[in-house]
Each structure stands twice: as structure tokens, then as C-alpha cells.
C-alpha positions in Angstrom: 0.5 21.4 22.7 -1.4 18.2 22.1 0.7 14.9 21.5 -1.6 12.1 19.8 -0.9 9.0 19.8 -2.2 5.6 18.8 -5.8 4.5 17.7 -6.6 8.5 18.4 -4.3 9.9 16.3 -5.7 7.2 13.7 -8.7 8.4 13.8 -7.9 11.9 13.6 -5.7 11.8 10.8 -8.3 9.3 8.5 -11.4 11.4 10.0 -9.7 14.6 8.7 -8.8 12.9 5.8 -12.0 11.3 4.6 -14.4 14.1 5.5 -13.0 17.2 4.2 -16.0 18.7 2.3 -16.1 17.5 -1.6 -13.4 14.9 -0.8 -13.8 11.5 -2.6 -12.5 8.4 -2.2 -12.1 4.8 -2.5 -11.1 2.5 0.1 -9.6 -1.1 -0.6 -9.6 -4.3 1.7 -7.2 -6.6 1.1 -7.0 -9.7 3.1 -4.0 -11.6 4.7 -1.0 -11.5 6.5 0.4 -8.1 4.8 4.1 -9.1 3.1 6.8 -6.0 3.2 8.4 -5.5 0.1 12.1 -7.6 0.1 14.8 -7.0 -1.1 16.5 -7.7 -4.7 18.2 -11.2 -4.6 21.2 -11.5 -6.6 23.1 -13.9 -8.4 26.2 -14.3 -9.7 27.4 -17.1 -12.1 30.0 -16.9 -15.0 31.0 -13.7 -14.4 27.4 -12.1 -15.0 24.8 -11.0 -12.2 21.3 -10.9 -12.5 18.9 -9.4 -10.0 15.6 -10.5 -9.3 12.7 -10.1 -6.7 11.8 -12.6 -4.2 8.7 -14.6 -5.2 6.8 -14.0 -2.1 7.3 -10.4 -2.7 6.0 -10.8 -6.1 3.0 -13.0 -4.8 2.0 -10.4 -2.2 2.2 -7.3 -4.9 -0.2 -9.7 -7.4 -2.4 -10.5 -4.6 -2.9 -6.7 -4.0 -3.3 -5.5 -7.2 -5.8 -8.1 -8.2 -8.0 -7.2 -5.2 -8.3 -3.6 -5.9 -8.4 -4.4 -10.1 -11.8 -6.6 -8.5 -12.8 -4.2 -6.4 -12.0 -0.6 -8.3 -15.0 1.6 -9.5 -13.2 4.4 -10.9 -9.4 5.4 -11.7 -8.8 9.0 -10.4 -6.3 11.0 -12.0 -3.4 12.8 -9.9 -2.1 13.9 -7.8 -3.3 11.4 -4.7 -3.7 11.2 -1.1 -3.1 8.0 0.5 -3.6 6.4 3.6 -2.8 2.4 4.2 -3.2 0.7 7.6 -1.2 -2.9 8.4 -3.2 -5.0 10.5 -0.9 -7.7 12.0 -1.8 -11.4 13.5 -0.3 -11.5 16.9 2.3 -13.1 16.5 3.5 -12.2 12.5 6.3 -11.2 12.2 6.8 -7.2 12.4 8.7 -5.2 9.7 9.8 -1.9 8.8 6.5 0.0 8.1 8.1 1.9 4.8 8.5 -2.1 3.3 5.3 -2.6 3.9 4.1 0.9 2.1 6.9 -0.1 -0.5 5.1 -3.0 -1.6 1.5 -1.7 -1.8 2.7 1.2 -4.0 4.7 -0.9 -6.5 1.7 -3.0 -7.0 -0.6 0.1 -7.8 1.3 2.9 -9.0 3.4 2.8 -11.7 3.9 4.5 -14.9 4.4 1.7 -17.0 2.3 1.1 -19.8 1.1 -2.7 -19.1 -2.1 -4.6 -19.4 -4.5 -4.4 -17.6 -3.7 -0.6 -16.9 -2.6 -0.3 -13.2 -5.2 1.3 -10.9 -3.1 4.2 -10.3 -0.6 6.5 -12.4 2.8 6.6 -10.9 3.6 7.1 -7.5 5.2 10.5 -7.9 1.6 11.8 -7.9 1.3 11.2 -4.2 0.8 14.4 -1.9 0.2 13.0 1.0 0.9 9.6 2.7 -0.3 8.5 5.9 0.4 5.2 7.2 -0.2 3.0 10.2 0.5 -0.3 11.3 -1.6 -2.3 13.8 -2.0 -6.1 15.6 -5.8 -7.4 15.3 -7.6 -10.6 14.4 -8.4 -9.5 11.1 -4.9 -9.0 9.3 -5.0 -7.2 6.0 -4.4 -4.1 4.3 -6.9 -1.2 4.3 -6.2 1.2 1.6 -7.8 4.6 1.1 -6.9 7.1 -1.8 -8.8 9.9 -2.6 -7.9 12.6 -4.8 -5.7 15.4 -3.7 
């Protein structure tokens, strides 16, 4: 049995991926210190509670979704594949891998009817889900979905 690890199994996993025969796909860039999804604040006063997200997890899920609104060429119906890769600073910060997949999907996938339309239909359409998380000099988000 063959254990992979690391940048290979990367490579394997988004090469398989990404040339399977008739695949297609976009792929997404987005810039800066990737931001995991928080969670609900809440507060209390009177008697009544209110929940609320964090503005930095807000700012970080509007940040993403206006890059791939820029950057989109087409909006493929379901079901999807996706693969996302974290690149970290060194230094930043590291979080819990799911948070960080958290808040990429709630800024693309949903099946709320809003304006602009989100780039995605909701994430219940995913398939697959491959995701890594990495320390370079480049931090960012690289996004791929292709159709499943």
C-alpha cells in the first residue's frame, strides 16, 4: 500500500481531478491572509438575544465572493466538485481547516434567492470536496470547481 502525503498527494489528488477526460473547470485566486469562518456572537440584553456574525467573518466571505463574481465566466449547474487550497504567511495564525472551507462555501453556495445571484447553487450539490492547507509567501485561496 502506498501512503501519500504532502505536496505529492496534492498533486495527485488536483492532477486526477483536473484532467479526467471531458472535465471542465474554473479555478479562482483569491488574495490574502485566508480568514476561517467564526463563530455566532451573541448577545443578550432585556431578556432577548440576538445572534450575529463577526464582521471580519463577514469581510472575508465579501472579499471572496466579489473576487470570483469579477473573475467568473460561467455558472455551472450541479452537482460540483471542489477543491480549495489555504496558503498561509508564516507566521498567521493556523485554524481548523473545516473553518476555513466553512467560510469559502457560505460565500458561494447558497440557495438563497439574492442579488447578484451567487456563483454557485447551494452547497448540498457538492460531491466531492478536497481540501488542503499550506504556508507560502503568496497567502490566498485557490479555488477549483468543476462539474461533477
Amino acid at each position: 500500500m502506498t501512503v501519500l502525503t504532502g505536496d505529492y498527494f496534492e498533486d495527485v489528488v488536483l492532477g486526477n481531478l483536473l484532467t479526467w477526460p471531458g472535465v471542465r473547470f474554473q479555478y479562482f485566486w483569491i488574495p490574502g491572509e485566508p480568514v476561517p469562518n467564526e463563530r455566532p456572537r451573541i448577545i443578550s440584553r432585556g431578556g432577548k438575544s440576538w445572534a450575529f456574525t463577526p464582521s471580519t467573518t463577514m469581510k472575508a466571505r465579501q472579499a471572496i465572493l466579489n473576487n470570483v463574481l469579477l473573475t467568473q465566466k460561467e455558472r455551472f449547474e450541479p452537482p460540483y466538485s471542489v477543491a480549495v487550497k489555504f496558503v498561509l504567511s508564516p507566521g498567521q495564525k493556523d485554524f481548523d481547516l473545516d473553518n476555513g472551507v466553512k467560510s469559502v462555501m457560505d460565500a458561494l453556495f447558497s440557495n438563497k434567492k439574492v442579488l447578484p445571484p451567487m456563483p454557485f447553487k447551494d452547497d448540498r450539490y457538492i460531491k466531492n470536496l478536497v481540501c488542503f492547507k499550506r504556508v507560502g509567501t503568496n497567502p490566498g485561496i485557490h479555488l477549483w470547481v468543476t462539474k461533477a
